[in-house]
C-alpha positions as CSV (number, residue, x, y, z in Angstrom):
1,X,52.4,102.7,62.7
2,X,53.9,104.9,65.2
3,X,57.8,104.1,65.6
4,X,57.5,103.5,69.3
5,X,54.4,101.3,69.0
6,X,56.4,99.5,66.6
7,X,59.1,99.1,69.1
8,X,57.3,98.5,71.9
9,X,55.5,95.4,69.9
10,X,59.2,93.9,69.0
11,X,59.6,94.6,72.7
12,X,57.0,92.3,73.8
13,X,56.9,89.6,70.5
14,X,60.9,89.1,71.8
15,X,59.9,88.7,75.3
16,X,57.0,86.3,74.5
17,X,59.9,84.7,72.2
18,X,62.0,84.2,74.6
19,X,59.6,83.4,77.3
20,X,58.5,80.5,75.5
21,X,62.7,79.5,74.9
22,X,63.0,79.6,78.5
23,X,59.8,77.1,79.9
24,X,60.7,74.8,76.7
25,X,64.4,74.3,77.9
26,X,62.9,74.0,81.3
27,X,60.4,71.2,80.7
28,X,62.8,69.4,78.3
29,X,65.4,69.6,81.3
30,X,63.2,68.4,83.9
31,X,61.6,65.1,81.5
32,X,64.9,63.3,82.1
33,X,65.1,63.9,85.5
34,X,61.5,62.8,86.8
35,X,61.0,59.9,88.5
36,X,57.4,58.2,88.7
37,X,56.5,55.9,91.0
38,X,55.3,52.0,90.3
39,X,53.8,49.2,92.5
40,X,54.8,46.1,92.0
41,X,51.6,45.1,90.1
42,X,52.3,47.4,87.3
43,X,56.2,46.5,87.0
44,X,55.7,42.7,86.9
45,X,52.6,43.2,84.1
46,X,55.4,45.1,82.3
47,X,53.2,48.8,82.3
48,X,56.7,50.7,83.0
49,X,59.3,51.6,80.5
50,X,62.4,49.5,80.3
51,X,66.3,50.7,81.2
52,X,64.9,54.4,82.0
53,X,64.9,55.5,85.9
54,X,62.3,54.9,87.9
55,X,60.6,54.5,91.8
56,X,59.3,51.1,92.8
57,X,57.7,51.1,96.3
58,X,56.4,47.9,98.0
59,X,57.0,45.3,100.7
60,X,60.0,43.3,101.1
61,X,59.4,39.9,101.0
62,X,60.4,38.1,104.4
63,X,62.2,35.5,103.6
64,X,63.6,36.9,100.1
65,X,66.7,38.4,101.4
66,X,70.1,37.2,99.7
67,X,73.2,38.9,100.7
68,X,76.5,38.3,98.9
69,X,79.8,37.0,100.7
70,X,82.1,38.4,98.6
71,X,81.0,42.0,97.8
72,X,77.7,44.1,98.8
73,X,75.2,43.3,96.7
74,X,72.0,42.3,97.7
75,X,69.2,40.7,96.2
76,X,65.1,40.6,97.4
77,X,62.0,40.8,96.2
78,X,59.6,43.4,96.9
79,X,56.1,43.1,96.9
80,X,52.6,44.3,97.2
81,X,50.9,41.7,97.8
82,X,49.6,41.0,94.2
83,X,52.7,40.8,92.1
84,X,56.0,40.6,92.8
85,X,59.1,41.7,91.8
86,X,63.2,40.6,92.1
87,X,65.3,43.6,93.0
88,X,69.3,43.6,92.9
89,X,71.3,45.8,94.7
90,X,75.1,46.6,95.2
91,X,76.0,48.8,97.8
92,X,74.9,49.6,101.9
93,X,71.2,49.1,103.2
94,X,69.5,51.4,105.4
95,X,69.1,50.9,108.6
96,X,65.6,50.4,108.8
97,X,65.6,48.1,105.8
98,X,64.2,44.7,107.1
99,X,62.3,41.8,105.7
100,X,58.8,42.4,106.1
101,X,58.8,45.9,106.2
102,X,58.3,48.8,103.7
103,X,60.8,49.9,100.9
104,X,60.9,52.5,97.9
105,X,63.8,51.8,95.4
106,X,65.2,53.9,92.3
107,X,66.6,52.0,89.5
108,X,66.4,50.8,86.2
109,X,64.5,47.7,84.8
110,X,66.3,45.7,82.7
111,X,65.0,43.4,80.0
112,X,64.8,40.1,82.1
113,X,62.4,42.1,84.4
114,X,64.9,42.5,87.0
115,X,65.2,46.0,88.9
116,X,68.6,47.2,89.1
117,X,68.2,49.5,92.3
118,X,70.8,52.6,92.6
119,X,69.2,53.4,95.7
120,X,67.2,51.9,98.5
121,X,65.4,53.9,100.5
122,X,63.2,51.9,104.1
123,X,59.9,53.3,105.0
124,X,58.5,53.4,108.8
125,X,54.9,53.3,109.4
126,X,54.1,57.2,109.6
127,X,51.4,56.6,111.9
128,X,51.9,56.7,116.1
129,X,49.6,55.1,118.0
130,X,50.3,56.2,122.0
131,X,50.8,52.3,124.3
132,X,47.0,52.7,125.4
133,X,45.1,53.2,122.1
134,X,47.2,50.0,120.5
135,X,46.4,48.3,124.0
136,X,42.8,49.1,123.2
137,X,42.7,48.0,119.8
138,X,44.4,44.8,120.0
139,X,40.8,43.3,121.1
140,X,39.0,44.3,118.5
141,X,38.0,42.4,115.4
142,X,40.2,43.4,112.0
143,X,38.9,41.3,109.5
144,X,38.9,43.3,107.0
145,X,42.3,45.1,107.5
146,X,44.5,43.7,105.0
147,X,48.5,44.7,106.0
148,X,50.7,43.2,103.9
149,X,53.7,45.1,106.0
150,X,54.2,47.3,109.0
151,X,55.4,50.0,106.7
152,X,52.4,49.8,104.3
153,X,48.7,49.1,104.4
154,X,46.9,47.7,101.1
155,X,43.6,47.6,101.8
156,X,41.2,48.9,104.1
């Protein structure tokens, strides 16, 4: 073999080589630092891993709100409208957080099936409807709609 063929195949085995170095760091990196996100369904039939971080979404239950009077933490269950599922948190709500209405939290589960929420995040309902189109849909029949919270719509 030529000598600069030769060289120009080290050339491009060592950049594969290293290449392939680089996206395995990167994907190794990135495992620990994904997030996935779980209903309440799944979390309460025990489908999620245990003590590793991860994104709960649902609705919060009215009437499940706890507050502390000594310190900040905070306790509630979140729901979607199959399962439910005790959250605790230590620290300050959102604003928008509210009984009733939408919530995503990132935490750990521990063993007992309680989620130990870092952070609570409140969700609004995404979707405006103008005065006169929610004017004109308040007399119409929606038996079939299914809203378990403002923030959130399960169903149809």
């Amino acid at each position: 073999m030529h000598p600069v063929r030769k060289q120009r195949l080290i050339f491009v085995i060592a950049g594969v080589i290293a290449t392939s170095i680089a996206i395995g760091l990167v994907v190794y990196a990135m495992r620990e630092n994904i997030n996935l996100f779980y209903p309440p369904s799944k979390i309460a039939a025990g489908d999620v891993p245990h003590n590793r971080m991860i994104r709960g979404g649902g609705c919060v239950k009215p009437g499940s709100v706890v507050r502390s009077k000594e310190n900040l933490d905070i306790n509630f269950i979140l729901t979607d409208g199959v399962a439910e599922v005790p959250v605790k948190f230590s620290g300050i709500l959102p604003d928008l957080f509210a009984e009733g209405e939408a919530a995503v939290v990132n935490g750990k589960i521990d063993d007992k099936g309680m989620f130990n929420a870092d952070q609570v995040l409140a969700k609004h309902d995404e979707n405006y409807t103008p005065p006169e189109v929610a004017s004109m849909k308040d007399g119409n029949d929606h038996k079939n709609d299914q809203v378990i919270c403002k923030g959130m719509n399960y169903g149809a």
